[in-house]
Structure formats: C-alpha cells, structure tokens
N, C-alpha and C positions, 0 to 999 in steps of 0.2 A: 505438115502431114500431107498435105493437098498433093506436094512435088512427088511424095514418097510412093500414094496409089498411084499416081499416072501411071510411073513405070513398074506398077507392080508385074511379075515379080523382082522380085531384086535378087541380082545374083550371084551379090554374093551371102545372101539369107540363106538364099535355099543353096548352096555349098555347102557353106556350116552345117543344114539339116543335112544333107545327103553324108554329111561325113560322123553323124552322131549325136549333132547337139540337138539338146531341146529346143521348143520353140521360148521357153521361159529363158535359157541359157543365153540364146541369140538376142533374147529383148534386152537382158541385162548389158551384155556385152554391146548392143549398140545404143542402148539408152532410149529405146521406145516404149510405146508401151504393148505388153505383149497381145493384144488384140490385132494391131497394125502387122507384125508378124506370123499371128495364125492368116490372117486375111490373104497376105502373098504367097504364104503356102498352102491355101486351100487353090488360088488361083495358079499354082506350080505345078502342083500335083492334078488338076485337071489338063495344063499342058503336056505333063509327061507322068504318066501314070504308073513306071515303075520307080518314080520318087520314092515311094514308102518302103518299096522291099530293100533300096539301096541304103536308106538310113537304119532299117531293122537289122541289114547286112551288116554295118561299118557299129553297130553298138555290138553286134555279135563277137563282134573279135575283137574289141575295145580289151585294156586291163582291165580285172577287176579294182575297185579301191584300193586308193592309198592306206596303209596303217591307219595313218593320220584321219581317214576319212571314217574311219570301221571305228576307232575312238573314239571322234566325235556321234556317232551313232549311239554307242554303247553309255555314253555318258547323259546323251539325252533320254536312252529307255531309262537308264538308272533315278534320271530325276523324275520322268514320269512315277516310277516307284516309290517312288519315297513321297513327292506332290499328292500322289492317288490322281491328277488330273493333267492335259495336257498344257502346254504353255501356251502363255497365248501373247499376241504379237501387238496388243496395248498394252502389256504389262508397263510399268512405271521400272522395272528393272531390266537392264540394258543386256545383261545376256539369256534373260526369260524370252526377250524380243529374238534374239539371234538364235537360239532355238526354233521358235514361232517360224523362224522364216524357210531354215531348215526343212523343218517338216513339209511347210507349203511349195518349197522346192520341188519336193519327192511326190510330195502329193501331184505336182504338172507332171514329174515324168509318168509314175502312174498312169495317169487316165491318158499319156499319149501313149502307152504302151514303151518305154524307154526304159522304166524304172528298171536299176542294177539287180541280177538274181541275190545277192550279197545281203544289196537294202531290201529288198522286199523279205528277204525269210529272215532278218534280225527285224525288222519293223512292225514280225506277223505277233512278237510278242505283248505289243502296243495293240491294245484293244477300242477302236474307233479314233484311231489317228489317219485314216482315211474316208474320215466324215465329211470332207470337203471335196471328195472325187467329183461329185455330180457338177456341182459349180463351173470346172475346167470341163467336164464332157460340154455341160452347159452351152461352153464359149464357145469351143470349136463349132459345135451344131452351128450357133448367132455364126459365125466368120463364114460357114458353107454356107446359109442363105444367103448371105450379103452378095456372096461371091455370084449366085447362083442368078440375086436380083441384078446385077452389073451383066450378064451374060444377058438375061431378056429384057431388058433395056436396051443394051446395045442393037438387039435385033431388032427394032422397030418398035415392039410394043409401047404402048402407052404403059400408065402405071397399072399393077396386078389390081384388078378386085377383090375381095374375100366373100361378095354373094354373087348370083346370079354370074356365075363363072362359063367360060366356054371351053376348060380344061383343069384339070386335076393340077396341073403343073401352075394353071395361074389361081388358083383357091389356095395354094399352098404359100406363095409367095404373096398373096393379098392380105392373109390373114396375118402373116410375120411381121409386113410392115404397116399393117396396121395397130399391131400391140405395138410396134416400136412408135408409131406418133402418140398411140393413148398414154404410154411410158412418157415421152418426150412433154404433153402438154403436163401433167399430172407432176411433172421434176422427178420423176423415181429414173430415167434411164441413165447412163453410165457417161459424164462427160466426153471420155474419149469415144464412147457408142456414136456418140454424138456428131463430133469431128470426122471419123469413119462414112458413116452416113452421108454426110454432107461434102466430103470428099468423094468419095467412089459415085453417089447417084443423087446429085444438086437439084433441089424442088421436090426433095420425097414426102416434106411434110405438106407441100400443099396437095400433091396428090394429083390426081384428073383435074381438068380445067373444060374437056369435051364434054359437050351435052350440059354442063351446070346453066342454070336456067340465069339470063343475063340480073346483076345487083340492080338491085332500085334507089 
C-alpha cells in the first residue's frame, strides 16, 4: 500500500473515474480497498479540478442498464416485498449476501452522485435502502482530510493541533487526526484507516515531539 500513495494519483484510477466508474467499481476491479482509491482521487481531483465534471460528463452518456441489470433490480425490490426487510450481507444464505452487496453497490454510486437515473427511480420504491448513504459520504469526507493532512505536512508544518490553534485550517486538521489516534489507541479505527495513515503521513500517532517537556 505504502508503493501505491507515493505515487498517488494513479493513473490509471483516475482514467477509469474520468470515464464513469465508481470509485467502489475501480476498487473491486483493482483489488484494493476502496479507501486507497477515494484517497488518489481526492488527491486527482485537487490536481485537476475539472475531474468531476468529466466523470459526471462520461456517466451522462453512458447506456442505461442491461435487461439483465433492471431484472436483477426488480427481483431484489420483489424479495424486499415479500421479506418486509432488507437483505443483509451476513445472511447465512448466499444469494441474500448477493443482494446485500448489490444494494451496497448502489448505495457507493449514490452518495458519489453516479447512481443510474434507472436505479435510483426503481430503487425509490425500496423505503430506507439508502440507510447507509451517510457511511460512503462519511469516507470520502475521512479521504479529503487525509488528503488535505499530506498537503500541510508536506509544506513544512509540524503536526496540526486541535487547541490553541493559529488558524482555522490547523484546528480543523488537528481535531481530525486527533479522533483518528483516540480511534487508533481505543481499536475502533478501520485497519485499512490504519495502513492509509501510516502510509501517506508516518509518526501521526506520536504526533509533536517540539516543546514536549524532556522523559525522566
């Protein structure tokens, strides 16, 4: 992973995105995890800023779905129906999972603004099948800090604080990575959060080392 930020972005990541795929599409297809590729295209998309309009462009005039793809849709509103609940993706039954996954698909293009006009007005009859939108806005938000913390690092600064700040921009960045070590020591953060971290900005969890009052 360490290889993969150096040279973020990668490009042939951000290709695939400029020409329509998700960033969940691009994960699967290269076998990362899809954090590692929101991360090179938050750091793409600050290099060239009209990234977004040219992947909103290239899904604009994309087909819409396969048959194939509107049946599969239609058969999982159907079992929603009859279930009264959504599937879910421990199920013990192997196409309740494939469903599960389904959804969670839709639910990434969603909240990247991707989702098919197709899927989203057969999906509008599924009532909180996009209960998991927040999660994916969630990520991207984590992936723009990160990005954001790799840009003031590189420029000199020491590590952000979150008190006694001497800008808005380092209170914002002090306070982020400081939930990310309270996360880190406490075991609730996301192992690949982890790797990420420890890739892009090495010694975030010790943090400042100036001014600490010398060990006894």
């Amino acid at each position: 992973m360490d290889r993969q930020l150096r040279r973020a972005p990668d490009a042939e990541w951000v290709l695939m995105y400029r020409l329509g795929l998700s960033r969940k599409r691009i994960a699967d297809l290269v076998r990362v995890h899809p954090a590692v590729v929101g991360y090179h295209l938050v750091i793409a998309r600050r290099q060239n800023p009209e990234l977004e309009a040219a992947h909103l462009a290239s899904l604009s005039t994309q087909s819409r779905p396969s048959p194939a793809s509107i049946a599969r849709m239609e058969e999982i509103i159907e079992w929603v129906r009859a279930k009264g609940r959504l599937p879910r993706d421990r199920s013990e039954d192997k196409g309740e999972r494939s469903m599960a996954r389904w959804l969670s698909d839709r639910r990434s293009e969603a909240a990247e603004g991707a989702l098919e006009p197709a899927y989203r007005d057969g999906l509008a009859q599924v009532p909180g099948w996009l209960g998991n939108r927040r999660e994916a806005q969630d990520e991207a938000r984590w992936n723009d800090r990160l990005a954001q913390l790799v840009v003031y690092r590189g420029e000199g600064n020491d590590w952000p604080r979150h008190r006694k700040t001497d800008s808005d921009r380092e209170h914002t960045l002090g306070v982020w990575i400081h939930t990310q070590r309270y996360k880190r020591r406490r075991g609730d953060l996301d192992p690949a959060k982890v790797e990420l971290l420890d890739a892009a900005v090495p010694g975030w969890q010790a943090g400042r080392t100036r001014g600490r009052p010398p060990s006894r």
